[in-house]
N, C-alpha and C positions, 0 to 999 in steps of 0.2 A: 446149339441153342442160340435165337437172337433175343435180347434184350432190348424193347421198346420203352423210351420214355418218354411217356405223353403228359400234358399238364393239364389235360380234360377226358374224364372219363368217357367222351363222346367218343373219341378215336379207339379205344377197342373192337367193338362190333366192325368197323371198317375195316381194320388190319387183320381180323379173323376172315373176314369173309375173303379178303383180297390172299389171306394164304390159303382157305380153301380151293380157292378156285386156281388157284398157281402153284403153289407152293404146298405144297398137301402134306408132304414128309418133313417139312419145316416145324422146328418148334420152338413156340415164344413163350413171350414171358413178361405182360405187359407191367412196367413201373410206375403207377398215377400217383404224383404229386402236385396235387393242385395250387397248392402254394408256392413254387420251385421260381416262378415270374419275378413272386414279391420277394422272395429270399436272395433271387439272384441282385435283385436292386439295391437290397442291405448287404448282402457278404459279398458281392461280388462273383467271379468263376470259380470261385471254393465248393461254395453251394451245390455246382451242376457236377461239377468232378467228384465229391464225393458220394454223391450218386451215381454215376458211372462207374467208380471205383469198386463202389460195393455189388453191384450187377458184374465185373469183370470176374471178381472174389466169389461169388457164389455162381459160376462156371459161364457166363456168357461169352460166346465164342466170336461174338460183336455186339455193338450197341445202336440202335439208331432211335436216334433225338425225333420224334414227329413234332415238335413247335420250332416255327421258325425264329423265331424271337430270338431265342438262344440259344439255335445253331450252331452258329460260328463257335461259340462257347464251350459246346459240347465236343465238336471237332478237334478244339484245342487242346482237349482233356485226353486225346488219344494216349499221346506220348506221357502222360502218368500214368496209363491203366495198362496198357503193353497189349492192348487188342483194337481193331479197329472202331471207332466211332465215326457215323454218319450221320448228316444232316438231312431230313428228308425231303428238302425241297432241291437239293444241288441236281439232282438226275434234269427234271425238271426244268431247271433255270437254266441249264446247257443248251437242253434243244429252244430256250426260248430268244437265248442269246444268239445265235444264228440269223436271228430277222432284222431287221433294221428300225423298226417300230413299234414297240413294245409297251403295252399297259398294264400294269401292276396293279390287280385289285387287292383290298383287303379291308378287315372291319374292327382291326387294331391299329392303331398310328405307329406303335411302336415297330411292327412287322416290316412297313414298310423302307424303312433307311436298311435293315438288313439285307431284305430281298435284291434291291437296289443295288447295293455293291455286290450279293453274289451276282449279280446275273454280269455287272461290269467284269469281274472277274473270269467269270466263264467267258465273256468274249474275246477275251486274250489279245488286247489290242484293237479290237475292234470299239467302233464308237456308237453303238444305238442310239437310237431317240427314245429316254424313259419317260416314263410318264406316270402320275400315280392318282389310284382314285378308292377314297377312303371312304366305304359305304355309312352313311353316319347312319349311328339308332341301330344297327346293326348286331353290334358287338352288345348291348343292351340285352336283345330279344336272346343273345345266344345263351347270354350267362342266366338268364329268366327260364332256361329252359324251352323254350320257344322256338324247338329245331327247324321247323314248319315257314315259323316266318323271319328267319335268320338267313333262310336256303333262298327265299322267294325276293326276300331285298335282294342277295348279292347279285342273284340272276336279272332282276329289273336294272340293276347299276350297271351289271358287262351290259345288257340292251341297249345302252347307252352311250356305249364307244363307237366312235368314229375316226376315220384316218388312223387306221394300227393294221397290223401284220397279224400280232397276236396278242392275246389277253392271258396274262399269269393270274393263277388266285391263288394268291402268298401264305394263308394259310392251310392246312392239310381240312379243316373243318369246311372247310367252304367247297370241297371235292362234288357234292351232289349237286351242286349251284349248275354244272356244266351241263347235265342233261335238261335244267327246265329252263334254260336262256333260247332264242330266238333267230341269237347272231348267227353271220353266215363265217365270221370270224372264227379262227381255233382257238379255241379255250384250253390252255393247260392245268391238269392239279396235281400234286405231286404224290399223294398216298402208290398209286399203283409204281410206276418207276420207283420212287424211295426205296420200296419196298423189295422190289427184282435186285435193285442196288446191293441191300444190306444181306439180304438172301445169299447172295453171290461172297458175298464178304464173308459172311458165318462161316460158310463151307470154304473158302480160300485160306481166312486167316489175314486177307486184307483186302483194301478198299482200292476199287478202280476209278 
């Protein structure tokens, strides 16, 4: 069984469809803590680990984090819980670390210094040109409920890139932005890889 913790109820319906259509004999178990943002900013990685902890406790056979925000966070919480946790944007940020030109969307500020240094990380010595571009009013329409026109800004802001290899969209909510953008550019988003990741994990018992 893999345990998802998401921090918006949006990302269910995406992670179900994406294990129907892949992953069919998989089974989840989604954790929505809406709060988990502002809690991690008062308590710190205590917050995130004891949520993980208690998904490892009640049989999760791995965990994967869909916000990138606190990623890295939940990562770090492996080696307390004794089962793997994943980040859902690291699949993702690998292949985008590969290019030499990289633009970093996103419609949280905070998203973006994470995203950042995964993808430096994934490049293993390698030295990209980052770049970041933070869809404003965005993150408004998302939290307003406003799926419609949350998806239609972030794809008019990648429309907007120029001189880049590729375009990252740093958070997992911004996934459908990719089909209504225009660019002849690739647009990466992390739900479907994340996902093959953690899948692969559940059934191994660890993380590749």
């Amino acid at each position: 069984m893999l345990a998802l913790l998401h921090t918006s109820p949006v990302h269910v319906p995406v992670f179900e469809a994406l294990r129907d259509t892949h992953h069919p004999v998989l089974s989840l178990r989604h954790l929505v803590h809406e709060d988990l943002l502002e809690r991690a900013g008062h308590e710190g990685a205590d917050a995130v680990a004891d949520v993980i902890a208690d998904a490892a406790a009640d049989g999760a056979n791995a965990v994967l984090c869909t916000c990138s925000t606190i990623g890295g966070v939940a990562e770090a919480a492996a080696t307390r819980v004794g089962v793997p946790v994943l980040r859902v944007d690291r699949p993702m940020c690998a292949v985008a670390a590969r290019r030499d030109r990289i633009v970093i969307v996103a419609a949280l500020r905070s998203t973006l210094g994470p995203t950042a240094a995964l993808i430096r990380e994934e490049a293993r010595g390698r030295t990209p040109q980052l770049r970041t571009l933070l869809v404003e009013d965005a993150w408004e329409r998302f939290r307003a409920g406003d799926r419609e026109g949350y998806l239609d800004a972030v794809a008019a802001a990648v429309d907007t890139v120029r001189d880049a290899d590729v375009v990252v969209l740093a958070q997992a909510s911004m996934a459908d932005a990719a089909a209504r953008t225009h660019t002849a550019l690739p647009v990466l988003s992390s739900p479907e890889p994340g996902l093959r990741a953690a899948a692969e994990a559940a059934a191994t018992g660890s993380a590749v």
